[in-house]
The first five atom37 places (N, CA, C, CB, O) and aatype in JSON, in Angstrom:
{
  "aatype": [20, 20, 20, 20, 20, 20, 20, 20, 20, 20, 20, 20, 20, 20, 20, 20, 20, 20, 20, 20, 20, 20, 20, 20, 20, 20, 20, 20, 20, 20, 20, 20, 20, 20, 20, 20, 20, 20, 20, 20, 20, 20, 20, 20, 20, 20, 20, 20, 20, 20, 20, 20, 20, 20, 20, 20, 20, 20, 20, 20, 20, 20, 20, 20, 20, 20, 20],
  "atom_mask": [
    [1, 1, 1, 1, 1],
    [1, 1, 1, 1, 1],
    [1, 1, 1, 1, 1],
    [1, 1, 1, 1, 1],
    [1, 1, 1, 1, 1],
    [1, 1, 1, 1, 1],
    [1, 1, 1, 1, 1],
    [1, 1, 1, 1, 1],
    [1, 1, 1, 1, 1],
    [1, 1, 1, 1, 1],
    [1, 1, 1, 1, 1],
    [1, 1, 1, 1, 1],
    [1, 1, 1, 1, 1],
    [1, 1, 1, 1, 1],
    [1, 1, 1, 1, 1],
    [1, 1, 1, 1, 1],
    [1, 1, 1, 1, 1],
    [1, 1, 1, 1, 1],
    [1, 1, 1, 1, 1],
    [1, 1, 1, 1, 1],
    [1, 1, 1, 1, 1],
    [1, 1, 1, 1, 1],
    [1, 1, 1, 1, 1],
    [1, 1, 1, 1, 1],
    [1, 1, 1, 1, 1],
    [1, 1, 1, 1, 1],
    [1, 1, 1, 1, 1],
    [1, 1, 1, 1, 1],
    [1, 1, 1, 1, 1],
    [1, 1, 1, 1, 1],
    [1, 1, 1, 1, 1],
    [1, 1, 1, 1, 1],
    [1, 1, 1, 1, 1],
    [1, 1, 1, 1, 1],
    [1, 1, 1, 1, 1],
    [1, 1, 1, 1, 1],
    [1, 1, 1, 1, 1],
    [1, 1, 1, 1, 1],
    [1, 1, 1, 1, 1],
    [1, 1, 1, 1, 1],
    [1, 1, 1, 1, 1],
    [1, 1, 1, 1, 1],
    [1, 1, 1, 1, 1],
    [1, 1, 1, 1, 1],
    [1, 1, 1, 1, 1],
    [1, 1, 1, 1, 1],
    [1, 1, 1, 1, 1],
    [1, 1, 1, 1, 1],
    [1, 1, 1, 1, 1],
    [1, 1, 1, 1, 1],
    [1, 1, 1, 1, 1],
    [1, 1, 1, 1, 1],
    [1, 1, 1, 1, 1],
    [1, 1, 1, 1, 1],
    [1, 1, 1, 1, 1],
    [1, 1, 1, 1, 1],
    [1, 1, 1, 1, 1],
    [1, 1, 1, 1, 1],
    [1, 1, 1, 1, 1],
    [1, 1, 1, 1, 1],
    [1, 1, 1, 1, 1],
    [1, 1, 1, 1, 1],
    [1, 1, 1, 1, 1],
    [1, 1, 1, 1, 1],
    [1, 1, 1, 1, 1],
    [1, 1, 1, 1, 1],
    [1, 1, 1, 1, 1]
  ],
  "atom_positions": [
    [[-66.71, -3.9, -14.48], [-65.47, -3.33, -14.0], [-65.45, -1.8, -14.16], [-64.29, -3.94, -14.75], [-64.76, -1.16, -13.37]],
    [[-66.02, -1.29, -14.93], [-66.57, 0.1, -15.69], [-66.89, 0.66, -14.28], [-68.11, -0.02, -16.95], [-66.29, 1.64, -13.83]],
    [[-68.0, -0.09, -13.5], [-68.71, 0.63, -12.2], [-68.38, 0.28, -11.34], [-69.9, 0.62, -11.93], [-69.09, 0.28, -10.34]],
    [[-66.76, -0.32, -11.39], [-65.99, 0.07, -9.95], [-64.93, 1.17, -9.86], [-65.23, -1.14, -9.43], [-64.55, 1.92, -8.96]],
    [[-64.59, 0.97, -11.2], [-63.61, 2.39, -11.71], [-64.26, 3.85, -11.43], [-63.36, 2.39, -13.51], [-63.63, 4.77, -10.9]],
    [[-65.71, 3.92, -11.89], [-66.42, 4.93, -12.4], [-66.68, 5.46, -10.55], [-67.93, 4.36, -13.62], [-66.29, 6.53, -10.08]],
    [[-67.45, 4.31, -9.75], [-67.63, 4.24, -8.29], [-65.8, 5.2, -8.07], [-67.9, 2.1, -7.56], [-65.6, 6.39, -8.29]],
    [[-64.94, 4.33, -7.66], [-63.76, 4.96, -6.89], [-63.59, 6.28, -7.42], [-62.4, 4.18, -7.0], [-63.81, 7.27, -6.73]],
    [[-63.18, 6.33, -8.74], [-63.06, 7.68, -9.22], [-63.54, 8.78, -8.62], [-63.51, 7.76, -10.27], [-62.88, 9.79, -8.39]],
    [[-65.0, 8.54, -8.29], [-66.21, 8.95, -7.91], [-66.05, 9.66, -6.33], [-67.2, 7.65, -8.02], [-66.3, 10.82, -6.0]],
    [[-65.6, 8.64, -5.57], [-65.12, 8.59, -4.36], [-64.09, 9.62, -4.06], [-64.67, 7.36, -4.17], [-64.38, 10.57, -3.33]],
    [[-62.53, 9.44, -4.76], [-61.43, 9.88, -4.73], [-62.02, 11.55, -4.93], [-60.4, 9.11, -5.83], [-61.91, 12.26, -3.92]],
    [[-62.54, 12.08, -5.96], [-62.78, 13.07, -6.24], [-63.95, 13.95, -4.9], [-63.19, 12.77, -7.66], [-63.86, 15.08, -4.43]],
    [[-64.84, 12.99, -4.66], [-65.66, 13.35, -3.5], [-64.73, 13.81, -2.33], [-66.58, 12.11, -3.06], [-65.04, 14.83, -1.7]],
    [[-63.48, 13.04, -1.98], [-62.5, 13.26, -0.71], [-61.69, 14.59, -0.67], [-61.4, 12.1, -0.67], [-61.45, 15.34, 0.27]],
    [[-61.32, 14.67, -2.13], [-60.58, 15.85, -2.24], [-61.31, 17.12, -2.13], [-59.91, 15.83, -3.4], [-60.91, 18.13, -1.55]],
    [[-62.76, 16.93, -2.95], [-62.96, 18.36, -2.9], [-64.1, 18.41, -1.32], [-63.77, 19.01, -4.66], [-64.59, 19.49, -0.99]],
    [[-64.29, 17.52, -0.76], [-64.17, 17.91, 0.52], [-63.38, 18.5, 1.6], [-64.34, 17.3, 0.81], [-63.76, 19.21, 2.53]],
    [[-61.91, 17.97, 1.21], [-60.69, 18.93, 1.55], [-60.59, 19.96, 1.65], [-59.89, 18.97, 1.02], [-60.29, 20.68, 2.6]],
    [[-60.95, 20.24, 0.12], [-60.8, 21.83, -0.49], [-61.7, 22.38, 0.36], [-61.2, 22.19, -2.19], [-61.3, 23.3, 1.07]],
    [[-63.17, 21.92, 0.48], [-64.06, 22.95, 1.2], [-64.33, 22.82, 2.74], [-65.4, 22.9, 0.54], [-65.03, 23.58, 3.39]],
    [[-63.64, 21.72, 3.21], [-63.17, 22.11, 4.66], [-62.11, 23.21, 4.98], [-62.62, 20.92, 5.25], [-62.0, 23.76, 6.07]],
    [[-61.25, 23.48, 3.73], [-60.07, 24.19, 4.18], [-60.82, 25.73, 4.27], [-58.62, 24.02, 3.03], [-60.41, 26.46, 5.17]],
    [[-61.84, 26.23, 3.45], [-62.27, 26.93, 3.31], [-63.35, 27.25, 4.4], [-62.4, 26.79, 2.29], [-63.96, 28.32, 4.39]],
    [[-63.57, 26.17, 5.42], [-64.31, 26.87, 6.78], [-63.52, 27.28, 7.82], [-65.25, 25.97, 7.48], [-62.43, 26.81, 8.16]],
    [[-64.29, 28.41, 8.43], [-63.89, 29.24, 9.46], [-64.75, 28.7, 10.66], [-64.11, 30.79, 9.1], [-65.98, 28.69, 10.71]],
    [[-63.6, 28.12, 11.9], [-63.7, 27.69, 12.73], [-63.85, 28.5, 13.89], [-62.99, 27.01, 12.65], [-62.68, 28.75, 14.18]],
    [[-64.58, 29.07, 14.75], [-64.92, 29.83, 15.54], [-63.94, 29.87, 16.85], [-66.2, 29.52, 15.72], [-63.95, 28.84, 17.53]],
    [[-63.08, 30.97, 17.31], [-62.27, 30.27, 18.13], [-62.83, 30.66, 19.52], [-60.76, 30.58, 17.9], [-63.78, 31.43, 19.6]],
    [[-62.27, 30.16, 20.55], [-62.91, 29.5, 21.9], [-63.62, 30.73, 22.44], [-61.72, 28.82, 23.11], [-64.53, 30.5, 23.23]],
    [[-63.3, 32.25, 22.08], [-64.0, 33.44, 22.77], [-65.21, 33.46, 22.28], [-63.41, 34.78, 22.6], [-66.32, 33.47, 22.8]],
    [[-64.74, 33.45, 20.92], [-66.23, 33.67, 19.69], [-67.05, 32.33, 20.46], [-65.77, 33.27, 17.29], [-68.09, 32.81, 20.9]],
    [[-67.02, 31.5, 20.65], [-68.1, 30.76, 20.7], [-68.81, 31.1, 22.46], [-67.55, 29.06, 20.3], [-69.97, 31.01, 22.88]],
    [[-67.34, 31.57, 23.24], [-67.92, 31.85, 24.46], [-69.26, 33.21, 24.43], [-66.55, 32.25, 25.42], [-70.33, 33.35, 25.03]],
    [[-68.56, 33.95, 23.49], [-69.63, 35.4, 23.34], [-70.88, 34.62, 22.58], [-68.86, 37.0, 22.12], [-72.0, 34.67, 23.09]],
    [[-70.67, 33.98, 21.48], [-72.08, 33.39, 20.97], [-73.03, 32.39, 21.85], [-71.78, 32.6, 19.71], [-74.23, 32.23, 21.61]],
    [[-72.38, 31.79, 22.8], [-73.21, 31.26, 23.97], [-74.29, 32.24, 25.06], [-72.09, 30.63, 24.84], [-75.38, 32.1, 25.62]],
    [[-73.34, 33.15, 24.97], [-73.72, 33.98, 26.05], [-74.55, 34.82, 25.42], [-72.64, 34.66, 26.79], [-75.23, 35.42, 26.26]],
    [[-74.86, 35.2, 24.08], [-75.97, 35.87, 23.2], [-76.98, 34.87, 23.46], [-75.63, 36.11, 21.52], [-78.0, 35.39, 23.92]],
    [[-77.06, 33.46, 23.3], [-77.91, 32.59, 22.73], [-78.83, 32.44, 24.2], [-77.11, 31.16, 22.0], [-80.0, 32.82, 24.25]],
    [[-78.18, 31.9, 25.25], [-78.76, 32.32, 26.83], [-79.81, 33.3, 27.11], [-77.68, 32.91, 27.65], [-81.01, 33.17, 27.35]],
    [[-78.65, 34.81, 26.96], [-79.73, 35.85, 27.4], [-80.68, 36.09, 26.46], [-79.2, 37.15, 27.74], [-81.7, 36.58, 26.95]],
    [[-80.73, 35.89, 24.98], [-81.8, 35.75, 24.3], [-83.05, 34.88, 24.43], [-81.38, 35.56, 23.4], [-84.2, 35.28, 24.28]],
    [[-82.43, 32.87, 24.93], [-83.7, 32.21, 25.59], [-84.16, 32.4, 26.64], [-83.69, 31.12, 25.72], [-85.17, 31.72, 26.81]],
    [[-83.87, 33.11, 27.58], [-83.98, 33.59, 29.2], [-85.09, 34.78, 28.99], [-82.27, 34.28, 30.01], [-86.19, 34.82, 29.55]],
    [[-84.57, 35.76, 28.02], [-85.65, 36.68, 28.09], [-87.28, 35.97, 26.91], [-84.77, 38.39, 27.43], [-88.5, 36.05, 27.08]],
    [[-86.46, 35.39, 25.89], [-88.02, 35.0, 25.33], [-88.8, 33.92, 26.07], [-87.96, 34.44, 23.81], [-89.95, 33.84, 25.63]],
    [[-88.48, 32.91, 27.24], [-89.13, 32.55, 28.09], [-89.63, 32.96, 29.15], [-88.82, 31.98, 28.26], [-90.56, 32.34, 29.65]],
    [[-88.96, 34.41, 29.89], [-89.68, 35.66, 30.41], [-90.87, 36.12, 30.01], [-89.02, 36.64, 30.25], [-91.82, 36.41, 30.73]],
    [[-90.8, 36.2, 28.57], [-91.63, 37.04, 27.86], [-92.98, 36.06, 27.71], [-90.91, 37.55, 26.41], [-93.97, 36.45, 28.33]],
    [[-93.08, 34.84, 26.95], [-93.72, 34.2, 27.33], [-94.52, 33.82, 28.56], [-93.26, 33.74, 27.03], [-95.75, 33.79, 28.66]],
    [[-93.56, 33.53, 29.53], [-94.26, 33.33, 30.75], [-95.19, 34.45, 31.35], [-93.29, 33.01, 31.68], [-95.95, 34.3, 32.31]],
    [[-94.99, 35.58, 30.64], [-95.81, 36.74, 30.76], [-97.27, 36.89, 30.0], [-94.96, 37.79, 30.32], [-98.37, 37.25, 30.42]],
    [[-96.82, 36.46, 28.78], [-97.88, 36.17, 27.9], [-98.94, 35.3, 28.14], [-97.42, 35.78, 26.92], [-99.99, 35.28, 27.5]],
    [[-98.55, 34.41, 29.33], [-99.1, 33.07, 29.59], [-100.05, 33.17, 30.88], [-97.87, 32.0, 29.82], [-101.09, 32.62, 31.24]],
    [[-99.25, 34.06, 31.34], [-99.93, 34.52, 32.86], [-101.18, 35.43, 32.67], [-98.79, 35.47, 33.86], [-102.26, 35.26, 33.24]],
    [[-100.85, 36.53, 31.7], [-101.72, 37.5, 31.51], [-103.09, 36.59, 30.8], [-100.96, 38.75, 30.55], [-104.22, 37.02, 31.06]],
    [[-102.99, 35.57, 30.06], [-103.81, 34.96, 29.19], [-104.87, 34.0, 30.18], [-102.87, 34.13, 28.07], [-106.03, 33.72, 29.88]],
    [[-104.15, 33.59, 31.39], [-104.23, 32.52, 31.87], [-105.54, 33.11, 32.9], [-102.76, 31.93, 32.44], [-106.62, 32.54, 33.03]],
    [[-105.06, 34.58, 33.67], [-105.62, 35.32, 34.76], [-106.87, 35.68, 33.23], [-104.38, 36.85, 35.79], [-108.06, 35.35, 33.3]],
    [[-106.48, 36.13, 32.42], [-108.13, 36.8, 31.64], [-109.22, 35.43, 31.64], [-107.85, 37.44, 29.45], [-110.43, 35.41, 31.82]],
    [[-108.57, 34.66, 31.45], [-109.93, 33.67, 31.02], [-109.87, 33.04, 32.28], [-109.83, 32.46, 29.57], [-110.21, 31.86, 32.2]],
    [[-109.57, 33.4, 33.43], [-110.15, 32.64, 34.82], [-111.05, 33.84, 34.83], [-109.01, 32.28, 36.42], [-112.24, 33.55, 34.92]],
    [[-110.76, 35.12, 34.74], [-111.77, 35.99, 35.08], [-113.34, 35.62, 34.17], [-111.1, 37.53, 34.76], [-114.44, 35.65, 34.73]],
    [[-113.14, 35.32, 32.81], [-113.84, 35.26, 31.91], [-114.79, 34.4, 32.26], [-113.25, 35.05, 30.88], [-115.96, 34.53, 31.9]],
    [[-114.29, 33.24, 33.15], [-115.12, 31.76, 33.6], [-116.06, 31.77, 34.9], [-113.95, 30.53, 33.96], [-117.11, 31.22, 35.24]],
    [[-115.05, 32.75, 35.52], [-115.99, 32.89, 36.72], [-116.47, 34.39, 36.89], [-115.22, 32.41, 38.09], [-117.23, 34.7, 37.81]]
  ]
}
């Protein structure tokens, strides 16, 4: 009976101070996430640019290299 008391207790205390530290997050509101989308985009757009550059240049040396 010890380790159902000890269990809930356990529980109850887990709920609350999850409370507490949900209350304590900062929720991004609808602009902020629109501007952080729009960072995250033009950042994968250009490093798959960049790549595809890397890839081409690599690609044309060792066709030259083969033939």
């Amino acid at each position: 009976m010890d380790k159902v008391k000890k269990y809930v207790s356990d529980l109850v205390s887990f709920v609350f101070e999850s409370r507490t530290e949900l209350a304590k997050v900062h929720f991004p509101s609808p602009k902020e996430t629109a501007q952080a989308t729009v960072v995250v985009v033009v950042l994968s757009v250009t490093v798959a640019l960049w790549l595809g550059l890397i890839d081409l240049a690599a690609t044309r040396l060792v066709q030259r290299l083969l033939h």
